[in-house]
C-alpha positions as CSV (number, residue, x, y, z in Angstrom):
1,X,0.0,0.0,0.0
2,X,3.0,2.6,1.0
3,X,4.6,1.4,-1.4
4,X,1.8,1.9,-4.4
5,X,1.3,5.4,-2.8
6,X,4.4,6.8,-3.3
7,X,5.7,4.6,-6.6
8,X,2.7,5.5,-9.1
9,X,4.2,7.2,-12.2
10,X,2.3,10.1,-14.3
11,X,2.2,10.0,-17.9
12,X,1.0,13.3,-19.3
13,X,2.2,16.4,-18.8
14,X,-1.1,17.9,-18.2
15,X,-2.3,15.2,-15.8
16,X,1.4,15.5,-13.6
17,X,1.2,19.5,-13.8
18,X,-2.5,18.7,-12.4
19,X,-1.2,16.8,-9.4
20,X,1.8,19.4,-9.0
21,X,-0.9,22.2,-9.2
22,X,-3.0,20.5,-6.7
23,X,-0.6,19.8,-3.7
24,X,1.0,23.3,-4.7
25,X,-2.9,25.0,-3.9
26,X,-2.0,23.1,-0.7
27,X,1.3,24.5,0.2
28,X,0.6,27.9,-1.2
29,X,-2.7,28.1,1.0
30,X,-0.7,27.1,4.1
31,X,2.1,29.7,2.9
32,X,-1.2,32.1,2.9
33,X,-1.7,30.6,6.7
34,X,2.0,31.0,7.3
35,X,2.5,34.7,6.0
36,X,-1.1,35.5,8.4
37,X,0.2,34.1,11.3
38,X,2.9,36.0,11.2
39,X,1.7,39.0,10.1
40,X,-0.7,39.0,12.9
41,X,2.0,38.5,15.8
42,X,4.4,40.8,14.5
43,X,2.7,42.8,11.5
44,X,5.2,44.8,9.0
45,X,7.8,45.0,12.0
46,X,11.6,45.2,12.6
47,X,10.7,41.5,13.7
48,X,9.4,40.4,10.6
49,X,12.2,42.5,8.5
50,X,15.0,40.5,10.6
51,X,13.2,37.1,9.4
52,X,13.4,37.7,6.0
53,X,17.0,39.2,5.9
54,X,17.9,36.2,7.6
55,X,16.4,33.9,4.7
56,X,19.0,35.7,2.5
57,X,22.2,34.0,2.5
58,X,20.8,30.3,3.3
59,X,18.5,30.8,0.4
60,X,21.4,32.1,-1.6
61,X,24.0,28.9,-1.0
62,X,20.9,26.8,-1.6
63,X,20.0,28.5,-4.5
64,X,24.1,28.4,-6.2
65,X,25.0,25.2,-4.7
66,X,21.5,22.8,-5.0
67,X,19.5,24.6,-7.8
68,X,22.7,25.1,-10.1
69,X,23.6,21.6,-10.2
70,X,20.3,19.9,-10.4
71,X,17.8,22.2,-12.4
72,X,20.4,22.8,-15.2
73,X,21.9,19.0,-15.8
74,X,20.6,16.7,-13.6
75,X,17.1,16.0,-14.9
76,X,18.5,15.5,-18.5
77,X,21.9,13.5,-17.7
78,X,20.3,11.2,-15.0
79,X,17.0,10.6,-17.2
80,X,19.2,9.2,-20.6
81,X,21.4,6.9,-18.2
82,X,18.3,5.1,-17.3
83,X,18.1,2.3,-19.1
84,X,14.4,1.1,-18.2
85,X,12.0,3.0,-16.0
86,X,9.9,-0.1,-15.2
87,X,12.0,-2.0,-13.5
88,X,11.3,-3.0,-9.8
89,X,13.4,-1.2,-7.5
90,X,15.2,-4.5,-6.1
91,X,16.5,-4.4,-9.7
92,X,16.7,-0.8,-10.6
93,X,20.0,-0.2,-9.0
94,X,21.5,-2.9,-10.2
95,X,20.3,-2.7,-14.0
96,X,20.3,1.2,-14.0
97,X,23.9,1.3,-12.2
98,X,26.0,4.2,-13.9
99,X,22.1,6.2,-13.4
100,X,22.3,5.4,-9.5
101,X,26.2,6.1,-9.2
102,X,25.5,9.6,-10.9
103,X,23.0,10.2,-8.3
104,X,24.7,9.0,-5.3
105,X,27.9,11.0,-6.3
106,X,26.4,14.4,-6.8
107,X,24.5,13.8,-3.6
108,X,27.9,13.1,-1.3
109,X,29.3,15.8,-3.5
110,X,26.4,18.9,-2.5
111,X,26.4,17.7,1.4
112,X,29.2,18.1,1.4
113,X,29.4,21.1,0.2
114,X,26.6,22.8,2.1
115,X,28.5,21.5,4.8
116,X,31.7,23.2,4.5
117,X,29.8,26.5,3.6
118,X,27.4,26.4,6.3
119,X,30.1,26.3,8.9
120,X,31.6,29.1,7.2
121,X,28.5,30.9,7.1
122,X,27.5,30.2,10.9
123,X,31.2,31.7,11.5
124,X,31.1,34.7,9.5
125,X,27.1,35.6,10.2
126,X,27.8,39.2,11.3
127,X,29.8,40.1,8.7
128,X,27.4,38.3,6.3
129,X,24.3,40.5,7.8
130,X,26.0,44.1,7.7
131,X,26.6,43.6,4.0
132,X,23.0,42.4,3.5
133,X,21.1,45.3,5.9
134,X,23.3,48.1,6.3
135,X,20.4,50.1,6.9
136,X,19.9,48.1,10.1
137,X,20.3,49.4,13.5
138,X,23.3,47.3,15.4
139,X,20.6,45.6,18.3
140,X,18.4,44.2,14.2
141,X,21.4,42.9,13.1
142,X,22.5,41.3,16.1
143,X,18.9,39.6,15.9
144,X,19.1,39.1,12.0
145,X,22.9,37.1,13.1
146,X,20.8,35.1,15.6
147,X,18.3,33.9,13.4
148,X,20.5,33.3,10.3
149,X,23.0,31.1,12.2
150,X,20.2,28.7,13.0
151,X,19.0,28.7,9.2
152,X,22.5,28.0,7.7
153,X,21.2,24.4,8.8
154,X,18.1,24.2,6.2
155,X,20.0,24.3,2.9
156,X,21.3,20.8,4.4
157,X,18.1,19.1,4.5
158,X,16.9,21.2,1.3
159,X,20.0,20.0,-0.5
160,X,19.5,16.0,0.3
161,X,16.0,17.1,-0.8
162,X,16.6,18.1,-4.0
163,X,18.4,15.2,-5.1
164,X,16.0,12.7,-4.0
165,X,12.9,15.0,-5.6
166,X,15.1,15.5,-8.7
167,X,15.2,11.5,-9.3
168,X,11.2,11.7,-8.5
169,X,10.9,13.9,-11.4
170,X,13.3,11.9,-13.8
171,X,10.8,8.9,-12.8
172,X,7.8,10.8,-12.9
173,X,6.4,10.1,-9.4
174,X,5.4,13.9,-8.6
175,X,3.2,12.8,-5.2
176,X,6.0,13.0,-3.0
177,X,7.7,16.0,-4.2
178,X,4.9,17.3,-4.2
179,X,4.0,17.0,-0.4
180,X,7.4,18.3,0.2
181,X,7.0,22.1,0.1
182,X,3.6,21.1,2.5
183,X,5.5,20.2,4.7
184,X,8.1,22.6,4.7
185,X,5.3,25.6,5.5
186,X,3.9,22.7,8.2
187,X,7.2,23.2,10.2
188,X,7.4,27.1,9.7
189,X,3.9,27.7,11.1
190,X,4.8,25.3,14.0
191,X,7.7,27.3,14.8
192,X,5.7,30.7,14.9
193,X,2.9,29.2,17.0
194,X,4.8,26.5,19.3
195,X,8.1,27.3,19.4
196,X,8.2,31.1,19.4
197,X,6.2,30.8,22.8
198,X,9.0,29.0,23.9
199,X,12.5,30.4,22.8
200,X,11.7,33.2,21.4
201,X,12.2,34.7,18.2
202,X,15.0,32.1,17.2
203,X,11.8,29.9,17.5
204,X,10.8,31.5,13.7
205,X,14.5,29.9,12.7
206,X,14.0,26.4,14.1
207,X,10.7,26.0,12.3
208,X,12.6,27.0,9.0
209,X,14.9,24.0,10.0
210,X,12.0,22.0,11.0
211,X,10.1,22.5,7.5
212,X,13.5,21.4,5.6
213,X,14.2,18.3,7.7
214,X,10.0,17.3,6.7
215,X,10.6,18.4,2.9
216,X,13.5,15.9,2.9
217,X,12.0,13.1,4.9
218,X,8.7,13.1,2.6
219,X,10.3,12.3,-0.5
220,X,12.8,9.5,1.3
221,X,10.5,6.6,0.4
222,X,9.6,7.5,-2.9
223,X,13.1,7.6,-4.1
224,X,13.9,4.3,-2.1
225,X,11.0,2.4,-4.1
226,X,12.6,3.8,-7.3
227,X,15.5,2.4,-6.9
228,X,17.5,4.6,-5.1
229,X,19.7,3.3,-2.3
230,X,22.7,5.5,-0.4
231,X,26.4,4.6,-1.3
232,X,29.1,6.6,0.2
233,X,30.6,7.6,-3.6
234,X,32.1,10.1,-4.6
235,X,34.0,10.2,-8.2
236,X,34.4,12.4,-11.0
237,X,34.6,9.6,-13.5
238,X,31.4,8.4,-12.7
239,X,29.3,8.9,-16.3
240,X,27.4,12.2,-16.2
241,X,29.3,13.7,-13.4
242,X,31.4,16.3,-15.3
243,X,28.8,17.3,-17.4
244,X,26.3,18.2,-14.6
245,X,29.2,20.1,-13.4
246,X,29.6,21.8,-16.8
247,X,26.4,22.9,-17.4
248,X,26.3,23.6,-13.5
249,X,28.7,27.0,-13.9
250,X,26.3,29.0,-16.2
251,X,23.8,27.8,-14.5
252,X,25.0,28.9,-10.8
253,X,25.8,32.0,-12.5
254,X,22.1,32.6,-13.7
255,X,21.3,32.1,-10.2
256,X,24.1,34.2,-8.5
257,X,22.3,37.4,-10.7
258,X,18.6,36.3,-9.6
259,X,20.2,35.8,-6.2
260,X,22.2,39.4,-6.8
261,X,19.0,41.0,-7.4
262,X,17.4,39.9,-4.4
263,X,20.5,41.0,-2.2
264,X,20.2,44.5,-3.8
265,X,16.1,44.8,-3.2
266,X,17.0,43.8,0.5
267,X,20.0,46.1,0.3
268,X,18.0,48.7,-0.5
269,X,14.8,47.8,1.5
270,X,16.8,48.0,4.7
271,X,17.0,51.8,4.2
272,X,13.6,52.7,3.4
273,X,11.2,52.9,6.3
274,X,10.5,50.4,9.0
275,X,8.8,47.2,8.0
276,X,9.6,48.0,4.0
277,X,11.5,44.5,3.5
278,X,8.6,42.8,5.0
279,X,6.1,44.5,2.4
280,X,8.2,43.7,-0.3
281,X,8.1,39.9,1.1
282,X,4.5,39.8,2.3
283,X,3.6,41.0,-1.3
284,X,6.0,38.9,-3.4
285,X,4.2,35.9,-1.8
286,X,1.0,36.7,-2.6
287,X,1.3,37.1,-6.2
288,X,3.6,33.7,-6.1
289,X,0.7,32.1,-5.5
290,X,-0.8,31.9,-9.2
291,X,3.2,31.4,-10.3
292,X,3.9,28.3,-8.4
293,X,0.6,27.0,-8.8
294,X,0.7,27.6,-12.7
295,X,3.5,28.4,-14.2
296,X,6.0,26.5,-11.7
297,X,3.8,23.2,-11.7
298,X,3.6,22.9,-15.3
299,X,7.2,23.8,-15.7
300,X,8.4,20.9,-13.4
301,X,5.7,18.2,-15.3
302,X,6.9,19.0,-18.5
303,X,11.0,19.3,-17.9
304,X,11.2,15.5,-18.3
305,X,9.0,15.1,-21.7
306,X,11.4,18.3,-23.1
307,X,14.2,16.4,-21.5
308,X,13.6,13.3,-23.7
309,X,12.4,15.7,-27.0
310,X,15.5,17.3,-26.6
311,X,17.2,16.0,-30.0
312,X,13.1,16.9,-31.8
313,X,13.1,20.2,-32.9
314,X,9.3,20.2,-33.9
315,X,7.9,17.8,-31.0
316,X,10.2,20.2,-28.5
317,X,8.5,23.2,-30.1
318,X,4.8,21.4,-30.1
319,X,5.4,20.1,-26.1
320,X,6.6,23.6,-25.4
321,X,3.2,25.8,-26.9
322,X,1.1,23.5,-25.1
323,X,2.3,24.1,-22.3
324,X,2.4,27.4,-22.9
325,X,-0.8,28.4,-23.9
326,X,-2.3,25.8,-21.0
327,X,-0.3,28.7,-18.3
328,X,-1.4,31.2,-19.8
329,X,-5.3,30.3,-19.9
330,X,-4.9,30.3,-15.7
331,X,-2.4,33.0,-15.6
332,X,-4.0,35.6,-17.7
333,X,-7.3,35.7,-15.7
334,X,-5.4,35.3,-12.0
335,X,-3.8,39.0,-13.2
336,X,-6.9,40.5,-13.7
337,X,-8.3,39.0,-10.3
338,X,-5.0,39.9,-8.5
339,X,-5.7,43.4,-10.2
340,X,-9.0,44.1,-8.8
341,X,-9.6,41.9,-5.8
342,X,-5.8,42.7,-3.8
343,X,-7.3,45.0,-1.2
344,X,-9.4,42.3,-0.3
345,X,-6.9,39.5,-0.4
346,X,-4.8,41.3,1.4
347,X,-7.1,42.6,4.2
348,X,-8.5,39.0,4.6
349,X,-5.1,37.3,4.4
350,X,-3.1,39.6,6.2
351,X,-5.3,42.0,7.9
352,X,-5.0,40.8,11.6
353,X,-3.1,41.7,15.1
354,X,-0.6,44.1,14.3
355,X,-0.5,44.3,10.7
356,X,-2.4,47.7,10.7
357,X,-3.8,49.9,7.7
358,X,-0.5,51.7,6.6
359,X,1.0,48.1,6.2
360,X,-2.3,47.5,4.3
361,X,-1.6,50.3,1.8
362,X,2.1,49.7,1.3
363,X,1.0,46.1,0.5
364,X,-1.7,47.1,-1.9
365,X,0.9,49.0,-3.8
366,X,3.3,46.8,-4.1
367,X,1.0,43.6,-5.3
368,X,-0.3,45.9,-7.8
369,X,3.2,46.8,-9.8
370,X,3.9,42.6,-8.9
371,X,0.9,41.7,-10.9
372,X,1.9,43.3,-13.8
373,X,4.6,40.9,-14.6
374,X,2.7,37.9,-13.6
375,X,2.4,36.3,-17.2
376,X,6.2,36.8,-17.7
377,X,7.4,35.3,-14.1
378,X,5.0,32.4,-14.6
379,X,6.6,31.4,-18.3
380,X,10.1,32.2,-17.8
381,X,10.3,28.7,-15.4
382,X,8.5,27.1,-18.9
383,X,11.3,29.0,-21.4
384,X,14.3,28.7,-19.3
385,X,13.6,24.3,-19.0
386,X,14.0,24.2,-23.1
387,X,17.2,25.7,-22.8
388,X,18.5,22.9,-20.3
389,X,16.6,20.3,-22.5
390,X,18.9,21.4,-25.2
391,X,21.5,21.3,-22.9
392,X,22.0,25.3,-23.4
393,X,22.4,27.3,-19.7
394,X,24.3,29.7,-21.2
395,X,21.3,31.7,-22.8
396,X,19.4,31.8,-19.7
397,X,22.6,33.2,-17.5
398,X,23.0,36.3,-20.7
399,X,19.1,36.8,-20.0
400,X,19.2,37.2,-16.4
401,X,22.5,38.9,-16.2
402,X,20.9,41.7,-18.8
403,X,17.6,42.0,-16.6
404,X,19.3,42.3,-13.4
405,X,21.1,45.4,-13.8
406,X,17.9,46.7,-15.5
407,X,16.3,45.8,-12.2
408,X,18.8,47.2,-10.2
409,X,18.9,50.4,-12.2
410,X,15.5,51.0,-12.2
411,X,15.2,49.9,-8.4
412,X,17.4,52.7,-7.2
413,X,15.2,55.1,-8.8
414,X,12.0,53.8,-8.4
415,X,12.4,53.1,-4.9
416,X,13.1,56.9,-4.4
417,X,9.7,58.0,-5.8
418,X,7.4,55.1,-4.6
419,X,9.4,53.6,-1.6
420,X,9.0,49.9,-1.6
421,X,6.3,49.6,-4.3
422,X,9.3,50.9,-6.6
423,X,10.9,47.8,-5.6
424,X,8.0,45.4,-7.0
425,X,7.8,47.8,-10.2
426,X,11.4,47.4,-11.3
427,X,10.9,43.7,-10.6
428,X,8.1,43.2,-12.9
429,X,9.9,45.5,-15.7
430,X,13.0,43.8,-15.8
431,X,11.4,40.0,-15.4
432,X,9.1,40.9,-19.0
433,X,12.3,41.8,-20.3
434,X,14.1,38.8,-19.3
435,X,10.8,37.1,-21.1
436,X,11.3,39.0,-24.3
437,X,14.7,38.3,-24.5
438,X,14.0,34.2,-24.0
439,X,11.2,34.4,-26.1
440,X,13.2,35.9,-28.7
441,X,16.3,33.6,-29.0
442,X,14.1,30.9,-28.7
443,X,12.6,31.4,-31.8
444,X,15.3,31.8,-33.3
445,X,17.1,28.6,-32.3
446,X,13.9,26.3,-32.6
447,X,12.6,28.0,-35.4
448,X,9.5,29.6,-35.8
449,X,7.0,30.1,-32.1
450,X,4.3,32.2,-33.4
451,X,2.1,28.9,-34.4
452,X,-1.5,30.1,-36.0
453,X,-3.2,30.3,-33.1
454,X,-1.3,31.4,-30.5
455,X,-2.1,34.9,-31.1
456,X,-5.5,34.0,-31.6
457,X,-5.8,31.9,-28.5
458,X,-4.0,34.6,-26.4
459,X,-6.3,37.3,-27.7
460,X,-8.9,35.4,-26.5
461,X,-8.2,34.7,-23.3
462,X,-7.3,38.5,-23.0
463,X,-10.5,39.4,-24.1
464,X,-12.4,37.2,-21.6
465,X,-10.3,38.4,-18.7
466,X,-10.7,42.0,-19.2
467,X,-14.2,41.7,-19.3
468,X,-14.7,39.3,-16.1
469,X,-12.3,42.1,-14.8
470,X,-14.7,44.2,-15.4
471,X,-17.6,41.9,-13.8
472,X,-15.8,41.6,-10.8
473,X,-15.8,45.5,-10.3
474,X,-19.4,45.7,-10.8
475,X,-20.0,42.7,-8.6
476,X,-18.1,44.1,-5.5
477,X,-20.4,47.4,-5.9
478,X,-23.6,45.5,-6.0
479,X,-22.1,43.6,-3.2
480,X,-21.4,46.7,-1.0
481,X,-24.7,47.6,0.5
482,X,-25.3,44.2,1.8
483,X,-22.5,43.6,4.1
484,X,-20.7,45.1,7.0
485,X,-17.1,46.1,5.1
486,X,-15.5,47.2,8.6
487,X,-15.2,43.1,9.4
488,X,-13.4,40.1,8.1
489,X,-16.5,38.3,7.2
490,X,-17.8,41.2,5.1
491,X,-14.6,42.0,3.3
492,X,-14.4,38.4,2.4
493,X,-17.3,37.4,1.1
494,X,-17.2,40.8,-1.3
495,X,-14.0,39.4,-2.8
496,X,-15.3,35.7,-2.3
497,X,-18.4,36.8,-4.1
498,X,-16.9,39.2,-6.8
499,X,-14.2,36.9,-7.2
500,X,-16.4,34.3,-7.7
501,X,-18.5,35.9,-10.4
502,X,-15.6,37.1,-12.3
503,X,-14.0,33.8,-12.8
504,X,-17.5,32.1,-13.8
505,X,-17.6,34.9,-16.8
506,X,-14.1,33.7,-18.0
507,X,-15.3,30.6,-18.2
508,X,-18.2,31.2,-19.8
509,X,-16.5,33.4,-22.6
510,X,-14.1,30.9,-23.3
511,X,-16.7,28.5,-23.6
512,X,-18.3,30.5,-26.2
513,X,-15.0,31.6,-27.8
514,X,-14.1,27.8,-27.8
515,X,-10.7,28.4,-26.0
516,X,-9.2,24.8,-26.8
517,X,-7.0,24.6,-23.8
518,X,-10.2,25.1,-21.6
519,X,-11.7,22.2,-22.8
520,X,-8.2,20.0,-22.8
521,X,-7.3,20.4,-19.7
522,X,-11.0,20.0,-18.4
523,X,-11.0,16.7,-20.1
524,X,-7.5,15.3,-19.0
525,X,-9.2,15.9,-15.0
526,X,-12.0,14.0,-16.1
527,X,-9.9,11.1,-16.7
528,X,-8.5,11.2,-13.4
529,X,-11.8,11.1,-11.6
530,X,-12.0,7.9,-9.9
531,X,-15.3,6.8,-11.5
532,X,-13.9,7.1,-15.0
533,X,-11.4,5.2,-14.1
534,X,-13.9,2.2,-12.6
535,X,-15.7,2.9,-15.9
536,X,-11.9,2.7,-18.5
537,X,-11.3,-0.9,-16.4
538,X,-14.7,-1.9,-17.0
539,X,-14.3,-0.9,-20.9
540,X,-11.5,-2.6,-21.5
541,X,-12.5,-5.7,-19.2
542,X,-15.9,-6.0,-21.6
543,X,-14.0,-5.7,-25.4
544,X,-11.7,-8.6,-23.6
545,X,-14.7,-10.9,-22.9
């Protein structure tokens, strides 16, 4: 039974980025619980600003030393040295050996290189926090230090994670990887209810380390049925080895300038006034909500069909649109939603304890300039996996090395006009340039993108956005009279209600303007219902008598 619930492969891309979507609603809604929670004991705080500033330079040497290596090369290399994914896993190690010693070797090789790094970073904290928060006042950072000692430990667990959810994806088992990130926000929002109580605010820290221990224990088993079993290895000469490490330096590099960006938002947010790096957070995870859900979900399903369509031009290109245009049918309308409805999101989600109305404002502001790159950040995940497919993280790295000192150009200037809402605008600017420029070079290098009826299709889900945009805003007037908007209830149910409305009116026009990936992706769920299955088994059972 354990072992059928965390071994079953998935096929289709749609039905995988389906499961992935699903379990992501999960973790994003407990993120929503997570961000609440916290806003409500400490609200947009000098507490809340030393959290996040201590998430920095963990997040940084996971993000260089774990995403470099696995999201550019791993995927790819480990998925051709499989010889057959339907082995058992008593004999998957043995058949799929140079596959398993690839896996074991980068695995010894990132622990123990977070390792080494951690201890360095736990050493050199307070020199690590002045460079990141010079705006701080010496008793913040001395707080900031405190907290970001203890989180130099996650990147550990998240590293082991990442391997063993990395082979998950190569086998296409995404239940377990997906439960992960549940998890993870499971052990943060322990820490800020039971463990704050107890030691204080390092209590936020340990239930960061908590959540990374969970996210690597979850996928443990899955990765065991597979095949996978632990060897202390560790060689260069192992098959695939050097070329993950290849395609690893561009890779890391692409990172270091997302990772550069990020350093210079909190650079600059530490400066502004009190509380502005938690906006700036508080708002960035709101509008990643309809990201990871969409655009990241479908990304991860679909990296291991471009993997294998890597050497097919056309089918790459085909796989690729689909995928596309299946984003951008949810992404499109969650802009418009995010557009209309954030003052209520962000009353309901956020709007308790101390997170008072001038927090409620800033946040406002700052969703809004988010939103307007929404289409871009939730494609770029899509863009940047053909490149790896084709074994090209070079592109990617010119891309995000061009946007980033756009972004950081147009943050210091923003940022003196709108304070942190400036932030989230020269964000958004320089991630639809970083889209363009994909976009572009991708055609060029696959040949031609603009298929028939992408244009059409886009213009129609455009269309049928902007006018349930426009439903919504007459909904939450005739809403109005009816409710009590100085209360949580009241203030939800007009967003649950306009919200609501909206989003049946996008369905309905792109029922009428026969919106094809509407009805795809409404048919690949019905497939997956339980009772079709019974009926399929029954099908097939009958034609065999």
């Amino acid at each position: 039974m354990l072992k059928r619930f965390f071994s079953k492969p998935i096929h289709t891309i749609t039905s995988a980025a389906a499961l992935v979507a699903l379990f992501s609603l999960f973790s994003r809604i407990l993120g929503v619980v997570r961000d609440r929670v916290l806003a409500g004991q400490f609200g947009a705080s000098e507490i809340t600003d030393a959290y996040y500033a201590a998430f920095r330079v963990p997040d940084l040497l996971f993000n260089l030393i774990v995403l470099g290596a696995l999201s550019a090369g791993f995927i790819p290399v480990f998925t051709k040295l499989i010889k057959d994914f339907s082995l058992s896993y008593q004999d998957s190690y043995r058949k799929n050996i140079k596959a398993w010693n690839l896996a074991n070797s980068i695995l010894n090789l990132m622990t123990l290189s977070l390792l080494a790094l951690s201890v360095l970073g736990i050493i050199f904290a307070p020199e690590l926090v002045k460079l990141v928060v010079p705006g701080f006042s010496a008793s913040l950072q001395a707080t900031t230090v405190k907290l970001t000692r203890i989180m130099f430990l996650s990147p550990i667990f998240l590293g082991i994670s990442s391997v063993l959810g990395s082979v998950l994806q190569s086998y296409r088992k995404f239940l377990a990887y997906s439960l992960a990130p549940i998890l993870y926000n499971l052990g943060i929002i322990f820490g800020i209810i039971y463990l704050v109580p107890l030691l204080g605010i390092t209590g936020l820290a340990w239930g960061v380390v908590l959540g990374a221990f969970l996210h690597m224990l979850i996928q443990l088993p899955s990765a065991v049925f597979s095949g996978f079993f632990y060897r202390l290895k560790l060689s260069f000469k192992f098959e695939g080895v050097m070329r993950i490490l290849k395609m690893m330096v561009p890779r890391t590099m692409a990172l270091a300038v997302g990772q550069i960006n990020l350093l210079v938002i909190t650079i600059i947010a530490s400066t502004l006034i009190s509380g502005s790096l938690a906006v700036f957070n508080f708002a960035n995870n709101l509008q990643s909500f309809a990201v990871g859900i969409f655009g990241i979900s479908f990304a991860v399903a679909a990296f291991p069909t471009f993997s294998r369509l890597g050497n097919n031009n056309i089918k790459l290109v085909d796989s690729f649109l689909k995928t596309f245009r299946q984003i951008l049918f949810f992404i499109i309308p969650s802009t418009v939603l995010l557009l209309t409805l954030r003052a209520q999101i962000i009353r309901v989600i956020l709007g308790t304890g101390k997170f008072n109305w001038q927090d409620t404002i800033l946040t406002i502001d700052t969703l809004g300039f988010f939103a307007l790159s929404l289409f871009a950040q939730a494609t770029i995940s899509l863009l940047v996996r053909v490149f790896y497919a084709k074994e090209d993280s070079k592109t990617p790295f010119y891309s995000a090395l061009i946007a980033m000192v756009i972004n950081i150009i147009l943050a210091t200037y923003f940022s003196a006009i709108f304070g942190v809402a400036g932030l989230a605008l020269a964000f958004s600017l320089s991630t639809v340039l970083n889209f363009l420029i994909l976009w572009l070079i991708l055609n060029w290098k696959l040949g031609s993108l603009y298929q028939k009826n992408l244009l059409l299709t886009i213009v129609k889900m455009s269309v049928a956005a902007i006018l349930a945009g426009v439903v919504v805003q007459i909904a939450k007037v005739v809403i109005w009279p009816f409710i009590d908007m100085t209360t949580f209830k009241g203030v939800f149910l007009q967003g649950l209600g306009a919200g609501l409305a909206g989003l049946a009116f996008y369905l309905l026009l792109c029922y009428i303007f026969k919106v094809e990936e509407m009805f795809a992706i409404f048919s690949s769920l019905r497939r997956r219902l339980p009772w079709k299955k019974i009926e399929t088994e029954n099908s097939s059972q009958a034609r065999e008598v």
